[in-house]
N, C-alpha and C positions, 0 to 999 in steps of 0.2 A: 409730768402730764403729757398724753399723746391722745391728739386724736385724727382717730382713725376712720377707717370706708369699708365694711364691708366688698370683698372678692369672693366670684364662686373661682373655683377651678374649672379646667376644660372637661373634667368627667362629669359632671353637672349637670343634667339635661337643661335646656335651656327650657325656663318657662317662665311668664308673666307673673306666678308666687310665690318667683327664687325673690330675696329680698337683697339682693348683691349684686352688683357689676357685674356682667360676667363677658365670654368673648374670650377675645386673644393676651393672657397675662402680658407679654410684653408694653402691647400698647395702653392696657389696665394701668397698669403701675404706673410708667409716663404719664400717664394723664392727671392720675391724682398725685403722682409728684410734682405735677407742673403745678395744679391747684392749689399747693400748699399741703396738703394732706402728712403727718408724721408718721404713718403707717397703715399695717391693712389688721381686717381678720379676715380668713380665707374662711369659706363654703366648701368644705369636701364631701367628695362621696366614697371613693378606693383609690385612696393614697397608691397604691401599688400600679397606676395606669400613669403615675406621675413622676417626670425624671424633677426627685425633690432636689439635686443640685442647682439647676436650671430655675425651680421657683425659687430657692433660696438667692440664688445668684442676681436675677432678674429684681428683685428686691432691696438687696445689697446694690445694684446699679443706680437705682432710682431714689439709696436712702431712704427707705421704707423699712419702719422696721416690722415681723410680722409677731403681732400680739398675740392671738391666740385661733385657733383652729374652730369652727362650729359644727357640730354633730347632727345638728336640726336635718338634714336631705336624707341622712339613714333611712327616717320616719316618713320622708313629707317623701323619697322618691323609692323606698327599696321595702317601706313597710316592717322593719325589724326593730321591734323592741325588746328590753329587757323585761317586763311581766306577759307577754303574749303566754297565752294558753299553751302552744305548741314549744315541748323541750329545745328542738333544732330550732326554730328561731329567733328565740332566748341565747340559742347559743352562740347563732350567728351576730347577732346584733353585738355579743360582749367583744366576742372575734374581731369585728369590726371597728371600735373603736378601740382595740387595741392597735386596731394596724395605725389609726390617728394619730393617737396617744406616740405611736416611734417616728409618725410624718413629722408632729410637732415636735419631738424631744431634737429630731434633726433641725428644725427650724427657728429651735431658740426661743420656742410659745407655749402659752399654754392651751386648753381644749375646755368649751362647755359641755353640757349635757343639760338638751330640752327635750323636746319630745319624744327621743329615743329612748326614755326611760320607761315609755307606755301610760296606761291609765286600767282603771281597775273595770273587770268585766264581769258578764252576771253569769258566766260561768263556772264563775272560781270564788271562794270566799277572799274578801277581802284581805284576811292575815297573811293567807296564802299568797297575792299577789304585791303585796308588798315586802314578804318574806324573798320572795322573788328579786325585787329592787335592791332589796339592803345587801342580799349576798351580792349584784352584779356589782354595786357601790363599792364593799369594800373589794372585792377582785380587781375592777380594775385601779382601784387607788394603789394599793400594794403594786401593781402594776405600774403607775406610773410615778410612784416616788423612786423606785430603782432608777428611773429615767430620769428626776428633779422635772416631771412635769405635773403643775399642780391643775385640778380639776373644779373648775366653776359651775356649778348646778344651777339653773336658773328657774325660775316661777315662772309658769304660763301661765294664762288665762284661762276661764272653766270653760270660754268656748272652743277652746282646744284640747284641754285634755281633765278628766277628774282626779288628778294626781299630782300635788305640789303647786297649788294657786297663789298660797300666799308666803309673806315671807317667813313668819312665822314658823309655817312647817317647812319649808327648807332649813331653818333652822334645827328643829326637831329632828331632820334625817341627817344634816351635817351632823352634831353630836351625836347621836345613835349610829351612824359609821365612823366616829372615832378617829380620822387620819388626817395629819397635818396636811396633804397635801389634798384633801379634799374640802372645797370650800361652797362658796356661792357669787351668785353676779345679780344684778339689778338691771331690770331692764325696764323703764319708767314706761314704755306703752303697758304692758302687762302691771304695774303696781298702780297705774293711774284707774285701772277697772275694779283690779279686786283686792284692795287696801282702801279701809276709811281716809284715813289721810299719808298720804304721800312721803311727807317732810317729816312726819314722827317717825316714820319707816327708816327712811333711808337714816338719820340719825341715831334710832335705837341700835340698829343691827348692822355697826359700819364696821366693827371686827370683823365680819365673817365676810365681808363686800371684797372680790378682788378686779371685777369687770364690772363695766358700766354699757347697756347700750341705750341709746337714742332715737328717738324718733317723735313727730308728732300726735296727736292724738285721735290721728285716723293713719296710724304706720307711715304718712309720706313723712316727706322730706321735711326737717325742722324750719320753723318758720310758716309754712305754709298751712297750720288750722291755730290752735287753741292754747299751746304751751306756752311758760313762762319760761324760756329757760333760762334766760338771766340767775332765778327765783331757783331755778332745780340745780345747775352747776353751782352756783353759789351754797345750795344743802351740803353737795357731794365736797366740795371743797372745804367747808367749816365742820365738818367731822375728821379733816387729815385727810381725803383719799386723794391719792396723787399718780393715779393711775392710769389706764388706758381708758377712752370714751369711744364708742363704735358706733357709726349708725348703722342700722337694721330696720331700713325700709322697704316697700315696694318701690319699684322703676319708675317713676310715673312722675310727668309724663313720660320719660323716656332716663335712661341711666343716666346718660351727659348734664340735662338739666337738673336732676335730682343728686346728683354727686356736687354742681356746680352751687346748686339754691343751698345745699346744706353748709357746705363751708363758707360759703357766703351772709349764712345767717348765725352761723356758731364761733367763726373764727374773732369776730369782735370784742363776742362774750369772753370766751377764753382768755383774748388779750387784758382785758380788762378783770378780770375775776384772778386770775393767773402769772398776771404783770409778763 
């Protein structure tokens, strides 16, 4: 079990809803190694602006280790997804998280995939743009099994996108693209909106879980609204998963307090759920 903090990179524009640390890695890393933190997930945008020795290294300095890669700023900063209307930016988008997909395979992580995968528009019939998704799914799996980097899809919320809300149908596209190294992740702000209950979820469908992220139930920092998580790590743990936990919140009030209130309120749980 590792849990981890959210990092954007320095290609990253910085903005109020990046939900990561972000700033100078060097002093990043230090800080949540100092907090106790067992690792990151990095916020990329063009791995290719980034000398990945240097983040790998910088990480390796701090004992951090880095879990997996997040694809969400493709969408939230550059606008490309995998069923847009338009062929080139269908094609940029796949292009791009292939460049992820060789940042991670160098970084020893693996990659999700949220919003970059688009949502369905009233210009396109439906079959069509999900016909869209499934061929970008299995390209870049084959893509990144050659690398042994496995691909976690994640559930949004319908206020984000019409396309993959529940887990269910992440389940339904995992099996329908067919590849081991294409899976899924749970991210309990998004299952706490749009899943009846929670704790049936994360139970039924803990095969196909390989990321977890966290946050409370207004995205800040855990501890500070409505969750139990004593009650939700204790779900993820009594199915066997033994894996990475991330938070994925906004800054607020500011990264330091929100990186500080988070391990401050989870690392108790962990020890005790966790021994």
């Amino acid at each position: 079990m590792k849990l981890c903090y959210q990092v954007a990179t320095p290609d990253v524009a910085r903005s109020p809803a990046v939900t990561a640390f972000q700033g100078n890695l060097d002093y990043n890393f230090s800080k949540l190694a100092e907090l106790g933190y067992d690792g990151v997930e990095l916020m990329t945008l063009n791995p290719l602006e980034l000398n990945w020795d240097q983040v790998k290294g910088e990480a390796d300095k701090n004992k951090l280790d880095i879990v997996l890669v997040c694809t969400g700023e493709i969408f939230g900063q550059l606008k490309l997804s995998f069923m847009d209307k338009h062929a080139d930016i269908r094609s940029k988008a796949r292009e791009r998280v292939k460049g992820i997909i060789d940042f991670a395979a160098h970084l020893g992580a693996n990659i999700n995939i949220g919003r970059v995968r688009g949502q369905y528009c009233d210009e396109l019939p439906r079959e069509v743009s999900y016909g869209y998704a499934i061929d970008a799914f299995k390209d870049i799996s084959e893509y990144a099994g050659k690398r042994n980097v496995k691909i976690a899809l994640e559930t949004v919320t319908l206020m984000q996108t019409n396309f993959i809300n529940t887990v269910q149908e992440a389940v339904d596209v995992v099996k329908n693209v067919d590849n081991e190294y294409f899976k899924m992740m749970m991210d309990i702000f998004h299952l706490n909106i749009e899943e009846k209950d929670m704790f049936e979820v994360i139970d039924k469908y803990a095969e196909y879980n390989i990321h977890v992220h966290l946050a409370d139930n207004n995205r800040r920092y855990p501890g500070h609204c409505g969750f139990d998580f004593e009650k939700i790590i204790r779900a993820f743990k009594n199915t066997g998963y033994d894996g990475a936990y991330c938070t994925e919140i906004f800054q607020l009030p500011d990264q330091d307090t929100a990186a500080e209130g988070s391990i401050k309120h989870l690392r108790p749980i962990f020890n005790r759920i966790y021994r």
